[in-house]
Structures are given as structure tokens and as C-alpha cells.
OpenMM code with the backbone's topology and positions (N, CA, C; nanometers):
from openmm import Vec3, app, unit

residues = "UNK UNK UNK UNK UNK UNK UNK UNK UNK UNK UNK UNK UNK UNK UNK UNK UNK UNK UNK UNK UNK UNK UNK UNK UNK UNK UNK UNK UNK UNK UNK UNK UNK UNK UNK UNK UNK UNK UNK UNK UNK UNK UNK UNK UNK UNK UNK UNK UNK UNK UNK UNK UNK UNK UNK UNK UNK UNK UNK UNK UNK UNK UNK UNK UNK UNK UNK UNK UNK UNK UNK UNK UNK UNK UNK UNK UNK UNK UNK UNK UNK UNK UNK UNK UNK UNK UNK UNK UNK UNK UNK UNK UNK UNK UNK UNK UNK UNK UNK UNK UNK UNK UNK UNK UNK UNK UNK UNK UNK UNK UNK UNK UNK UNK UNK UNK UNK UNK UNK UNK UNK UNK UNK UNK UNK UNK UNK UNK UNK UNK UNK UNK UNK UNK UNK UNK UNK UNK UNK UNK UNK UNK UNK UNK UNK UNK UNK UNK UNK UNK UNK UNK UNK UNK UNK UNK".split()
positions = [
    Vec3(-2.8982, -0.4014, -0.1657),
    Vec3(-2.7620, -0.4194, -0.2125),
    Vec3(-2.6731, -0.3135, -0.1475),
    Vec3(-2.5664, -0.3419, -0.1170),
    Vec3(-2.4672, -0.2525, -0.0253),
    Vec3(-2.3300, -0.2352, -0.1212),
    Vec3(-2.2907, -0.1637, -0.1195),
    Vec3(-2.1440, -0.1279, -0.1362),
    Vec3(-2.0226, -0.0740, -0.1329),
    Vec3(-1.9264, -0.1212, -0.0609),
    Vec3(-1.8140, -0.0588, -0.0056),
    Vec3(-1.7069, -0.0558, -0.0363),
    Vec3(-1.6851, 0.0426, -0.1342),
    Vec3(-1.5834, 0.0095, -0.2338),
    Vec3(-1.4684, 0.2154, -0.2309),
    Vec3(-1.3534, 0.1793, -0.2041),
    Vec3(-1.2505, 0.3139, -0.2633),
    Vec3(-1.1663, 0.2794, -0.3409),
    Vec3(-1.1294, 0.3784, -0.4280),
    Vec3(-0.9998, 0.3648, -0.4886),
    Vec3(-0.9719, 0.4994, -0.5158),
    Vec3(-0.8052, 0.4921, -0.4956),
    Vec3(-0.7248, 0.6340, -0.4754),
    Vec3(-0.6078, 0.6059, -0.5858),
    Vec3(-0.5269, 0.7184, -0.6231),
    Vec3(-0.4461, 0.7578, -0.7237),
    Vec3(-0.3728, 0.8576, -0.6653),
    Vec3(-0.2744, 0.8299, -0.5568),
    Vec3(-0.1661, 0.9509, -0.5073),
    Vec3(-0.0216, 0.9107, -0.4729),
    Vec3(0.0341, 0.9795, -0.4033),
    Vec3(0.1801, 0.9838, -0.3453),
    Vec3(0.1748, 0.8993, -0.2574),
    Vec3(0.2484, 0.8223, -0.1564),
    Vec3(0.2792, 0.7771, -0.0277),
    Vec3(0.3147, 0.9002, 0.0330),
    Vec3(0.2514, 0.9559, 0.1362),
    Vec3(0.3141, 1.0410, 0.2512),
    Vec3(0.4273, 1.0280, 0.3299),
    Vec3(0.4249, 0.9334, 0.3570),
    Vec3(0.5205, 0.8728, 0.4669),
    Vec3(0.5759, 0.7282, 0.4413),
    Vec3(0.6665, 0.6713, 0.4548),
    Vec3(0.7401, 0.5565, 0.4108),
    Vec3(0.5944, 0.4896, 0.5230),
    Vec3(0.5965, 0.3568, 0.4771),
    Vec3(0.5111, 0.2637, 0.5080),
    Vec3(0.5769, 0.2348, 0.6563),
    Vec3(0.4864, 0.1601, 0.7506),
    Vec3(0.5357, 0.1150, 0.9013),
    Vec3(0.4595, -0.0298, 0.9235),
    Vec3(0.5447, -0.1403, 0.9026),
    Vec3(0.4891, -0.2330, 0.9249),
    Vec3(0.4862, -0.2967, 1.0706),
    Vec3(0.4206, -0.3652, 1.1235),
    Vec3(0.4260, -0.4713, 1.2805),
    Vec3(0.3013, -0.5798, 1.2346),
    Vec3(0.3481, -0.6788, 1.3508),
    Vec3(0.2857, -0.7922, 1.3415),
    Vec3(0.1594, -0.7961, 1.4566),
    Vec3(0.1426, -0.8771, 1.4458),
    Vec3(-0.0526, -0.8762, 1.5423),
    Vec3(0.0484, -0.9549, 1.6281),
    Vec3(-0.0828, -0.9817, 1.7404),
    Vec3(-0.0561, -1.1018, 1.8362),
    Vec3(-0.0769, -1.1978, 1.7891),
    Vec3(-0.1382, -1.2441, 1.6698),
    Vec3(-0.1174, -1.3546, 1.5994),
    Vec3(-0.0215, -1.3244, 1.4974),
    Vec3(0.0597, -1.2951, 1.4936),
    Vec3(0.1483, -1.2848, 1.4029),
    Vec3(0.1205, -1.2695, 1.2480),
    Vec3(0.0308, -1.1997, 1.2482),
    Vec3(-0.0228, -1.1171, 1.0908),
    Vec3(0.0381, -1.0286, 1.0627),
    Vec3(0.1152, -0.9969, 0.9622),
    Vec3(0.1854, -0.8600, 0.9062),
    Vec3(0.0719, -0.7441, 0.8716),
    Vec3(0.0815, -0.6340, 0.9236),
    Vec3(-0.0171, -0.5050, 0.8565),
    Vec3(0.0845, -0.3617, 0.8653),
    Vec3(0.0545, -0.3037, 0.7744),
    Vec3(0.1164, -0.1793, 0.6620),
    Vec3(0.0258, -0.1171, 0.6950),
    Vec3(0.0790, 0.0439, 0.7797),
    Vec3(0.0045, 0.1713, 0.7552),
    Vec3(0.0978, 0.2675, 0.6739),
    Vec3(-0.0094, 0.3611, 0.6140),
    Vec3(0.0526, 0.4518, 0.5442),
    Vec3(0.0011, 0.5283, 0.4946),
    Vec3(0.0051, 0.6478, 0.5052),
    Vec3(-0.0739, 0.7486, 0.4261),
    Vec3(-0.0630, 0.7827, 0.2509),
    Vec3(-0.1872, 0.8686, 0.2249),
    Vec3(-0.1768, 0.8719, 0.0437),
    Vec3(-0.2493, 1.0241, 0.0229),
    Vec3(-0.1876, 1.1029, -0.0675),
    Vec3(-0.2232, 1.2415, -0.0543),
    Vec3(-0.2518, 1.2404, -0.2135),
    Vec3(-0.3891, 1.2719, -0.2300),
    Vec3(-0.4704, 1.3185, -0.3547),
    Vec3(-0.5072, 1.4588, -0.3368),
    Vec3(-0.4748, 1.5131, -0.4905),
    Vec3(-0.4907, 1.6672, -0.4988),
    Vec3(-0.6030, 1.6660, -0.5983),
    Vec3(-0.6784, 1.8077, -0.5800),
    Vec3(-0.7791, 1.8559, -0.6251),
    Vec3(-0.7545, 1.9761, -0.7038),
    Vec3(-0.7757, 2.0197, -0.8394),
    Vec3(-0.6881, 2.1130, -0.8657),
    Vec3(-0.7936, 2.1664, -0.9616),
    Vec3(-0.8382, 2.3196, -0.9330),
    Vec3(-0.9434, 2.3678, -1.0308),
    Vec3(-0.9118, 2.5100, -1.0271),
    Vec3(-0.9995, 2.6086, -1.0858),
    Vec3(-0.9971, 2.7329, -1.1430),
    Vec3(-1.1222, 2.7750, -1.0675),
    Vec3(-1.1116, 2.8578, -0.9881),
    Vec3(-1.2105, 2.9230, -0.8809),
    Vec3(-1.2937, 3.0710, -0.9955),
    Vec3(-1.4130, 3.0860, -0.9364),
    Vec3(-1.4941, 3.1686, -1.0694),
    Vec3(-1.4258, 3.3094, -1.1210),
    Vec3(-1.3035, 3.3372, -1.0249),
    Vec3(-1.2078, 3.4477, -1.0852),
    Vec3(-1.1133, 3.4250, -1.1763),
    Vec3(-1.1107, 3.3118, -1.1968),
    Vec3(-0.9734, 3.2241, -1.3062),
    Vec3(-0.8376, 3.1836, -1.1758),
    Vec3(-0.8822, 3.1975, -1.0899),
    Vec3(-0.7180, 3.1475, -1.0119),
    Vec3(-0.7055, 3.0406, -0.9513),
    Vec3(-0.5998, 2.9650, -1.0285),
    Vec3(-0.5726, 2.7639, -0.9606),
    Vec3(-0.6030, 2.7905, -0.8287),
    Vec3(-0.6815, 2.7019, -0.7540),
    Vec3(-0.7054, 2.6519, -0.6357),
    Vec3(-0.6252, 2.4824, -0.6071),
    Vec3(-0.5984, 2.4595, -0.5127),
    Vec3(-0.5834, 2.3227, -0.5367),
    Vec3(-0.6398, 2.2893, -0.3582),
    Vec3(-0.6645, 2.1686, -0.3808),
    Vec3(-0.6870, 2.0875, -0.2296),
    Vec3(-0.6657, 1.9998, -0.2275),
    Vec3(-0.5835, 1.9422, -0.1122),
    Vec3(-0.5389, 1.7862, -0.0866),
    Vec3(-0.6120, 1.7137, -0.0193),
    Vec3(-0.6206, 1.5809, 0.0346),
    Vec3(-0.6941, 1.4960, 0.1314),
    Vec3(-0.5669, 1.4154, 0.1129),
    Vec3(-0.5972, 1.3420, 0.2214),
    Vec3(-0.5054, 1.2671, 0.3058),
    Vec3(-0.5826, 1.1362, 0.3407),
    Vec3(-0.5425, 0.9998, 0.2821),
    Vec3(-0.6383, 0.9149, 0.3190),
    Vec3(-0.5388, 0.8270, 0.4147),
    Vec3(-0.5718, 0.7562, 0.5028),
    Vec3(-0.5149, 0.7001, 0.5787),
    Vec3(-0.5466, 0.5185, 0.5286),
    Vec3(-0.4532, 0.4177, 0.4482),
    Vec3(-0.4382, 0.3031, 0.4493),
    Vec3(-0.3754, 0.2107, 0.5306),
    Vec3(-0.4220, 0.1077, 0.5078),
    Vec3(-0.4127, -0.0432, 0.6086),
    Vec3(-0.3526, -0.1479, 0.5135),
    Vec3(-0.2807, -0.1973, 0.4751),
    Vec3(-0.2794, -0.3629, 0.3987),
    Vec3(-0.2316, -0.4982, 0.5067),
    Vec3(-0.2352, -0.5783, 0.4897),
    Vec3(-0.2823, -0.6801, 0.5404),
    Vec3(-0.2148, -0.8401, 0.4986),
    Vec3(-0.1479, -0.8821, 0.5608),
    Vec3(-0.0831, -1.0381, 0.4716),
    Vec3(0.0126, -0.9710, 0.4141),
    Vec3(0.0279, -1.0574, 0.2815),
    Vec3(0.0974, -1.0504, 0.2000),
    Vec3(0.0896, -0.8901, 0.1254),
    Vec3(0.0206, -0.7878, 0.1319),
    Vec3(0.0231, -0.6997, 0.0687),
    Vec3(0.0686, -0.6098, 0.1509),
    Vec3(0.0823, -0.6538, 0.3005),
    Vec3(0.1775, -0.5456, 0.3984),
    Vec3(0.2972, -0.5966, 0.3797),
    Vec3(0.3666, -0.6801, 0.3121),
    Vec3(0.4612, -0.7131, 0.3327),
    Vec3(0.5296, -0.6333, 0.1866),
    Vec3(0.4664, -0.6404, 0.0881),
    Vec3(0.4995, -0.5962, -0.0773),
    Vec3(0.4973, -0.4538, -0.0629),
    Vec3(0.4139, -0.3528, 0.0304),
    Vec3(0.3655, -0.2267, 0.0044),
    Vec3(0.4932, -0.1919, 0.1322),
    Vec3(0.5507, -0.2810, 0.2364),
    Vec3(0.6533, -0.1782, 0.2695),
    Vec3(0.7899, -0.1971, 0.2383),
    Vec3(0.7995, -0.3388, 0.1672),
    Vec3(0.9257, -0.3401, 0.0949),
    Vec3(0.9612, -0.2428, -0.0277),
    Vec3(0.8509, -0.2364, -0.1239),
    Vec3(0.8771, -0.1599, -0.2728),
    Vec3(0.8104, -0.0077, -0.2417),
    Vec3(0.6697, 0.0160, -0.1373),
    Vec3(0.6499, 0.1459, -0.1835),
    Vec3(0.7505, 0.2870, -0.0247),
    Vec3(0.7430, 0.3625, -0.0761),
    Vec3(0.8541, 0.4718, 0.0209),
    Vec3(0.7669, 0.6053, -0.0061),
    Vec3(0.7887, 0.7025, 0.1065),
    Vec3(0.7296, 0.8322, 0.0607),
    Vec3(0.7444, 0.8624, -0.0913),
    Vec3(0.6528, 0.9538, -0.1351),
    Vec3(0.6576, 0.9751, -0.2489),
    Vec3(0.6437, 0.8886, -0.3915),
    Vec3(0.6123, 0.7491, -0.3591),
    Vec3(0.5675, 0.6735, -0.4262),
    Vec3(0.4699, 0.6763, -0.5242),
    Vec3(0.4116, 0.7151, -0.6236),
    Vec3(0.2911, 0.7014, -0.7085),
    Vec3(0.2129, 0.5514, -0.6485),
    Vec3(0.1149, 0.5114, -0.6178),
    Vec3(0.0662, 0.4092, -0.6245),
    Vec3(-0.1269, 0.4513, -0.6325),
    Vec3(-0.1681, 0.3208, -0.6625),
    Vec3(-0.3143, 0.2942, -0.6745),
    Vec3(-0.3500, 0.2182, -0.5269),
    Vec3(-0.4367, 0.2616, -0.4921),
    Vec3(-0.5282, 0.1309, -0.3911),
    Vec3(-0.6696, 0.1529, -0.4227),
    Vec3(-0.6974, 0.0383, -0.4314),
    Vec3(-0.8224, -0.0166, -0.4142),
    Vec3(-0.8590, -0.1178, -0.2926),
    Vec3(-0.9690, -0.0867, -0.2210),
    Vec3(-1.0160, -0.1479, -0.1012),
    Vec3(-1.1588, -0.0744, -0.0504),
    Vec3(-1.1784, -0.1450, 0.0882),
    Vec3(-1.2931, -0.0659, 0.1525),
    Vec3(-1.2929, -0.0047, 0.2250),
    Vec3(-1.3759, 0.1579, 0.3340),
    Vec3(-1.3276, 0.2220, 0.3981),
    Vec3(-1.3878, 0.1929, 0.5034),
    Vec3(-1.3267, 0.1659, 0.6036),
    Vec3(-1.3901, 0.1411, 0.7663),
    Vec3(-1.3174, 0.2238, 0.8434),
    Vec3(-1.4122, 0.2158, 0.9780),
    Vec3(-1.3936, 0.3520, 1.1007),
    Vec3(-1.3663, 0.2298, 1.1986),
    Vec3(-1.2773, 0.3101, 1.2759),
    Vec3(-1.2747, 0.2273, 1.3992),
    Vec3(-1.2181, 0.3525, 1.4900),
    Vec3(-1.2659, 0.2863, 1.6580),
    Vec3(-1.2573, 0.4535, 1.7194),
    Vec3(-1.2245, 0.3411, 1.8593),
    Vec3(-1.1908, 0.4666, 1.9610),
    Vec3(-1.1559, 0.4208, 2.0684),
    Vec3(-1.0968, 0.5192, 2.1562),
    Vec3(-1.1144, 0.4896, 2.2680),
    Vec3(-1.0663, 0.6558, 2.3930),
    Vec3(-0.9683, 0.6377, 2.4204),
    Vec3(-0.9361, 0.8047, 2.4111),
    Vec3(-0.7978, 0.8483, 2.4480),
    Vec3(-0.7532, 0.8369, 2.5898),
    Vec3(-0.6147, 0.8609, 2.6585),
    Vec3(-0.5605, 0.8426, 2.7921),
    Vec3(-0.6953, 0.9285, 2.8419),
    Vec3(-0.7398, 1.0655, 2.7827),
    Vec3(-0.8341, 1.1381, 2.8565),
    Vec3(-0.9185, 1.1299, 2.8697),
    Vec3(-0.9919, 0.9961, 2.7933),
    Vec3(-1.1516, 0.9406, 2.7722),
    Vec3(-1.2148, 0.9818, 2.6931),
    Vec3(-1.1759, 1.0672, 2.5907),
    Vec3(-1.2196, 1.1165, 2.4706),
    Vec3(-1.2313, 1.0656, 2.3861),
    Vec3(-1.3565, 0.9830, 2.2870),
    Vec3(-1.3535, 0.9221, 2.2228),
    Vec3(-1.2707, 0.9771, 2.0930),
    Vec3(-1.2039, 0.8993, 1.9894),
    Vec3(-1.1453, 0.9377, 1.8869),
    Vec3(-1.2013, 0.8332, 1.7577),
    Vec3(-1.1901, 0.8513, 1.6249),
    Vec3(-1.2561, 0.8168, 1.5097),
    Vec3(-1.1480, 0.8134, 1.3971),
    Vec3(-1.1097, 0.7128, 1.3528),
    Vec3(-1.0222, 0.6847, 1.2478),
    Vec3(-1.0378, 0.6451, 1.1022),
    Vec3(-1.0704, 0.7239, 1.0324),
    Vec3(-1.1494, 0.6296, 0.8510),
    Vec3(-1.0019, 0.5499, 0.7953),
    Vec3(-1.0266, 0.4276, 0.7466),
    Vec3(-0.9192, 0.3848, 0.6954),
    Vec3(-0.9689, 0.3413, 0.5624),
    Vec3(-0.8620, 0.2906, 0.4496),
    Vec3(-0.8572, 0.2255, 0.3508),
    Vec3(-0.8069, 0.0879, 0.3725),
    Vec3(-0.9000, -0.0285, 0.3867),
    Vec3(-0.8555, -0.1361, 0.3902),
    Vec3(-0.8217, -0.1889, 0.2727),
    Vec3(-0.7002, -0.2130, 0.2145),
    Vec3(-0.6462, -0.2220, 0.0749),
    Vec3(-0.6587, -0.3863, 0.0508),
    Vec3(-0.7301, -0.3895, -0.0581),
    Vec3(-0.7505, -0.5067, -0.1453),
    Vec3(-0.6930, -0.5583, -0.2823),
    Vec3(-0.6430, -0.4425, -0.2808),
    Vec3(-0.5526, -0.4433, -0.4275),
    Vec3(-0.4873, -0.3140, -0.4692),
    Vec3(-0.3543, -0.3278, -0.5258),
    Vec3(-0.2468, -0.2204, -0.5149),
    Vec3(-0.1966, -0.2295, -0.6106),
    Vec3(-0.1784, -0.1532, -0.6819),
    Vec3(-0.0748, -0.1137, -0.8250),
    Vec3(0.0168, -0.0340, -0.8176),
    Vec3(0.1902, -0.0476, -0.8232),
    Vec3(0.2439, 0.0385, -0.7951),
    Vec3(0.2657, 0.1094, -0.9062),
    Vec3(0.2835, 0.2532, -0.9487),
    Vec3(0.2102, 0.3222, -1.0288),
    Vec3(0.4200, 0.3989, -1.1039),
    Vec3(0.4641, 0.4010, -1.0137),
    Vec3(0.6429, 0.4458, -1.0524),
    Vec3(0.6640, 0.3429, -1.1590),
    Vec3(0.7346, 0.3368, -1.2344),
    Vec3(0.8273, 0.2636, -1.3131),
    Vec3(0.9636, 0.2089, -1.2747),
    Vec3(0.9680, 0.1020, -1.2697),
    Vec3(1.1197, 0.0503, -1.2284),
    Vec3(1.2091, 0.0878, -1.3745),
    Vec3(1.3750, 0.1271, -1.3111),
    Vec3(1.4164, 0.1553, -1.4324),
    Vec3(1.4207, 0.3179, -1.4494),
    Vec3(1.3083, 0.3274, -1.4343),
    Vec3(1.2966, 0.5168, -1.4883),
    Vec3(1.4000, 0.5759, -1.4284),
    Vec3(1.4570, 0.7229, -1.4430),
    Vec3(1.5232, 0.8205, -1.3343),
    Vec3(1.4574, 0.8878, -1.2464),
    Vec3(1.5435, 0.8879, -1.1446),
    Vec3(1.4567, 0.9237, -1.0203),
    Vec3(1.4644, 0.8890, -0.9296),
    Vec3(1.4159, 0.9235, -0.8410),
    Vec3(1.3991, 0.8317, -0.6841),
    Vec3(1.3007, 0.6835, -0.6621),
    Vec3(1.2297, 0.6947, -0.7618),
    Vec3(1.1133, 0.6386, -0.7924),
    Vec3(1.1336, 0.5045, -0.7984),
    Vec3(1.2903, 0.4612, -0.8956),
    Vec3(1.2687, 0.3274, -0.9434),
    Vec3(1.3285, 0.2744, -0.8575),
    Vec3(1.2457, 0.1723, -0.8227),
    Vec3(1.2632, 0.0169, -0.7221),
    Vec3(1.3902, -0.0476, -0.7404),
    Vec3(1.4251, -0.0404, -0.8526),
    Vec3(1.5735, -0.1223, -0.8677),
    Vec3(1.6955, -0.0123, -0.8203),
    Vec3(1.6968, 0.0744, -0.8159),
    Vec3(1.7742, 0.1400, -0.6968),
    Vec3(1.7626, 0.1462, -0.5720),
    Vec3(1.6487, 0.1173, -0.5216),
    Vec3(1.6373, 0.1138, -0.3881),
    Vec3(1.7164, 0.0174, -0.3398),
    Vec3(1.7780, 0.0319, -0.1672),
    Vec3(1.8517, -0.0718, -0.1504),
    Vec3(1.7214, -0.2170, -0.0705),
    Vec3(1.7983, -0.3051, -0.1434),
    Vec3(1.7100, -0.4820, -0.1148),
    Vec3(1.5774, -0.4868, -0.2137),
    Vec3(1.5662, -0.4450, -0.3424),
    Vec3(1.5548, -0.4679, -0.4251),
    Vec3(1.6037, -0.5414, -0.5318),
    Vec3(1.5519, -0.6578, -0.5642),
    Vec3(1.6149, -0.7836, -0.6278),
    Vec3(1.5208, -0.8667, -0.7337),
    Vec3(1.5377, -0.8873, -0.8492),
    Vec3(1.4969, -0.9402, -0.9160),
    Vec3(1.4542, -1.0990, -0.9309),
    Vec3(1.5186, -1.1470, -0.8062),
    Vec3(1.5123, -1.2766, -0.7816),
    Vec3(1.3648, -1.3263, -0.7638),
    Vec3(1.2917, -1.4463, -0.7871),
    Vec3(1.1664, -1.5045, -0.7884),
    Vec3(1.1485, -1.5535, -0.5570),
    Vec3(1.2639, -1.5301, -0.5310),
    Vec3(1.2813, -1.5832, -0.3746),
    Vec3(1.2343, -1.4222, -0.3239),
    Vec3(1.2481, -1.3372, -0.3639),
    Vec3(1.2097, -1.2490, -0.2845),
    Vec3(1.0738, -1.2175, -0.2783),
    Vec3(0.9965, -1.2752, -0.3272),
    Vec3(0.8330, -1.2679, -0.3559),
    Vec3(0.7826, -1.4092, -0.3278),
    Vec3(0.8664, -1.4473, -0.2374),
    Vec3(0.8027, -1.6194, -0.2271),
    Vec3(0.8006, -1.5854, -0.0331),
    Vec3(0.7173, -1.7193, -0.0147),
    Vec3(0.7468, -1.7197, 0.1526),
    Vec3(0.8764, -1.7960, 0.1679),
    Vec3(0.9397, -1.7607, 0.2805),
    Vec3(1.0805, -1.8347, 0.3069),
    Vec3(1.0537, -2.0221, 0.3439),
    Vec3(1.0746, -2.0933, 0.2257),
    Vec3(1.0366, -2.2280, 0.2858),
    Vec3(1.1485, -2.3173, 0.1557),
    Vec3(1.1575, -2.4267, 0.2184),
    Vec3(1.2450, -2.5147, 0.1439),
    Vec3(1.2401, -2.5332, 0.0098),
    Vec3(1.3136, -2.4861, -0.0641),
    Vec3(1.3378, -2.5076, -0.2085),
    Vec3(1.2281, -2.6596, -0.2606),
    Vec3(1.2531, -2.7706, -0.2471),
    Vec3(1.1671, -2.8884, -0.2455),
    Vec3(0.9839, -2.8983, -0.2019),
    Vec3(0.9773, -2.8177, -0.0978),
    Vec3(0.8467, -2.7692, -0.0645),
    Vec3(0.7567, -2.6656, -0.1653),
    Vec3(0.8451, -2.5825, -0.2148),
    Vec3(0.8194, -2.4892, -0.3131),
    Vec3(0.7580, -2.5939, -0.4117),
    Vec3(0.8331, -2.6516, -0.4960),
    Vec3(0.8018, -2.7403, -0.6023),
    Vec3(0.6870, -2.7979, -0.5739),
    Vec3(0.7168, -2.8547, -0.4615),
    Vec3(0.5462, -2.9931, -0.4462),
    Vec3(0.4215, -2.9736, -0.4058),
    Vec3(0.4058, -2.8131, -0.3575),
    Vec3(0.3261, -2.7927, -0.2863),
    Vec3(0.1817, -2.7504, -0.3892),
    Vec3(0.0863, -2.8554, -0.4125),
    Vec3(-0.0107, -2.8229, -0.5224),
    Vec3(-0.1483, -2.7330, -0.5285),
    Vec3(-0.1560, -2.6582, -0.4199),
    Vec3(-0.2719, -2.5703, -0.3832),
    Vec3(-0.2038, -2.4775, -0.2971),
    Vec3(-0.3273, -2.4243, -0.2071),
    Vec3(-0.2894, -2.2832, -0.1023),
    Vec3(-0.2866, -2.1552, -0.2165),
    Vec3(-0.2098, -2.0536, -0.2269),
    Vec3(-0.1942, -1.9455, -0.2639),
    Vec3(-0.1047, -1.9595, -0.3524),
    Vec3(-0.1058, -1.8970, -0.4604),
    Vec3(-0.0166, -1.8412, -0.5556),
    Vec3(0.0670, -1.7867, -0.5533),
    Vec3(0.2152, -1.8064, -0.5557),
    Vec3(0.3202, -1.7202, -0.5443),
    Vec3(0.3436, -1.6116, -0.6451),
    Vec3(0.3485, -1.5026, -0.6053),
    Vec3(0.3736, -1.3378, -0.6990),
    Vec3(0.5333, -1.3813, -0.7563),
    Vec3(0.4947, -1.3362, -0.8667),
    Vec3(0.6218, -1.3731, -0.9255),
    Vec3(0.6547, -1.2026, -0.9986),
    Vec3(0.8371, -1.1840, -0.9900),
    Vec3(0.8305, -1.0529, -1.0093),
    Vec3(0.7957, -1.0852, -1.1586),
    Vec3(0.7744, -1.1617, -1.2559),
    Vec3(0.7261, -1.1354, -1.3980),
    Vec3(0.5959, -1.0637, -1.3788),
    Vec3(0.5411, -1.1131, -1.2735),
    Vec3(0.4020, -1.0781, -1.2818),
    Vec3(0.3707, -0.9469, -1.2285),
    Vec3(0.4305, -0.8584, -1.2108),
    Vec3(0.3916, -0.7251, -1.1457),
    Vec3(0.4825, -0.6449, -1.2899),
    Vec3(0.3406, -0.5349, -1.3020),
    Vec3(0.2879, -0.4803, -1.3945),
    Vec3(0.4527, -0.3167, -1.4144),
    Vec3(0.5237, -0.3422, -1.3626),
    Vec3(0.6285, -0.2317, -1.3785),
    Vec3(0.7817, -0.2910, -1.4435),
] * unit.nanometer
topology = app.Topology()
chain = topology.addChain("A")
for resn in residues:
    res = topology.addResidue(resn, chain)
    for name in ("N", "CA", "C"):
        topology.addAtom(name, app.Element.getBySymbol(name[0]), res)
């Protein structure tokens, strides 16, 4: 039995950077900084950060760089893969990522702060902004494929 499983609880580092593949797949990088925070055997706070480097993918690169921004609280859950490849100098290089499978954004809309989504600008409460762009009539009839996210349905 195998298993490849992370999940993290930090900040966004850096506002998210989305691009499309050569097949035209949307993917979201972005970093996430978890702290470590203890009492060293003299009594004095220590703390340590890590820095995980995430990936999302589809529809969740598209949600994670519209709503999340540096400094974001969020959750990911996913799996961690390496992928490597040489530099201009032939030096091989090694990359760990978080391939994100599921995301909770962890801020509160509403709250004060920088935090809440409904201040951000192109933030909208509308059910069209969480849909794919397709004909009002198509929407209605279309009886399988994927589930449209509806903002009722996200947990903030």
C-alpha cells in the first residue's frame, strides 16, 4: 500500500501566477509559509518557517488566483512530487511541489482587513463568476460533466 498525501495550514507568499499549457490547461503557482514555533531547553521562543512550493490545476488554478493574494490564510491538501531538469549550465536542478487537490480558503469574507474577498477588486457575488463562460440556455440543459461551484457553496 502506498501513500501520497500533504496538507498545509499557512499564508500565501506571493500573489498566485497563473498561465496556460500548450493545451490550454490553466495552472496556479504559489508559495505557502508554515511556522514552527517552540521553546528551546533555555526557555527562549525559537520559531522556523518552511516554504512549500504549490501547483493547482483546472478549475482550482483558476479559483486560487482569482480569491487567494499574498498573505492569504488558506489550507491545501494534495500530493508532493519532484520534478527536475538542467539548468542553461547543465546542472541538474530538483523542485518538490504540492500538487493541490483540495483548498479551503481559510480568511473570512466580510471580516476587517485585507483579507476579505469582498473588497478585493472583481470580487462578486454573482453565481456567473464561478461558472464556465457558456450560454445562459446551455447552462440549464446541460445534464452531466462537472458540477458548477456555486458561491453558496464555499465555506466563507
Amino acid at each position: 500500500m502506498n501513500l501520497n498525501k500533504a496538507m498545509v495550514i499557512g499564508n500565501v507568499v506571493r500573489d498566485p501566477e497563473m498561465r496556460a499549457t500548450g493545451n490550454g490547461q490553466n495552472v496556479t503557482s504559489f508559495s505557502v509559509a508554515t511556522n514552527l514555533v517552540w521553546k528551546d531547553q533555555s526557555g527562549q521562543k525559537q520559531e522556523k518557517v518552511e516554504f512549500h512550493n504549490i501547483v493547482a490545476w483546472r478549475r482550482l488554478a483558476e479559483i486560487s488566483n482569482q480569491y487567494l493574494k499574498k498573505g492569504s490564510k488558506v489550507y491545501i491538501e494534495g500530493r508532493l512530487q519532484t520534478r527536475s531538469w538542467d539548468d542553461p549550465s547543465g546542472v541538474k536542478k530538483y523542485r518538490t511541489e504540492i500538487i493541490t487537490e483540495n483548498m479551503i480558503m481559510l480568511d473570512r469574507a466580510g471580516s476587517t482587513g485585507d483579507s476579505s474577498y469582498e473588497n478585493q477588486p472583481g470580487f462578486s457575488k454573482k453565481q456567473d463568476d464561478f461558472s464556465q463562460p457558456e450560454p445562459q440556455a446551455k447552462k440549464e440543459s446541460s445534464g452531466g460533466g462537472e458540477e458548477e461551484i456555486s458561491i453558496e457553496d464555499i465555506p466563507f
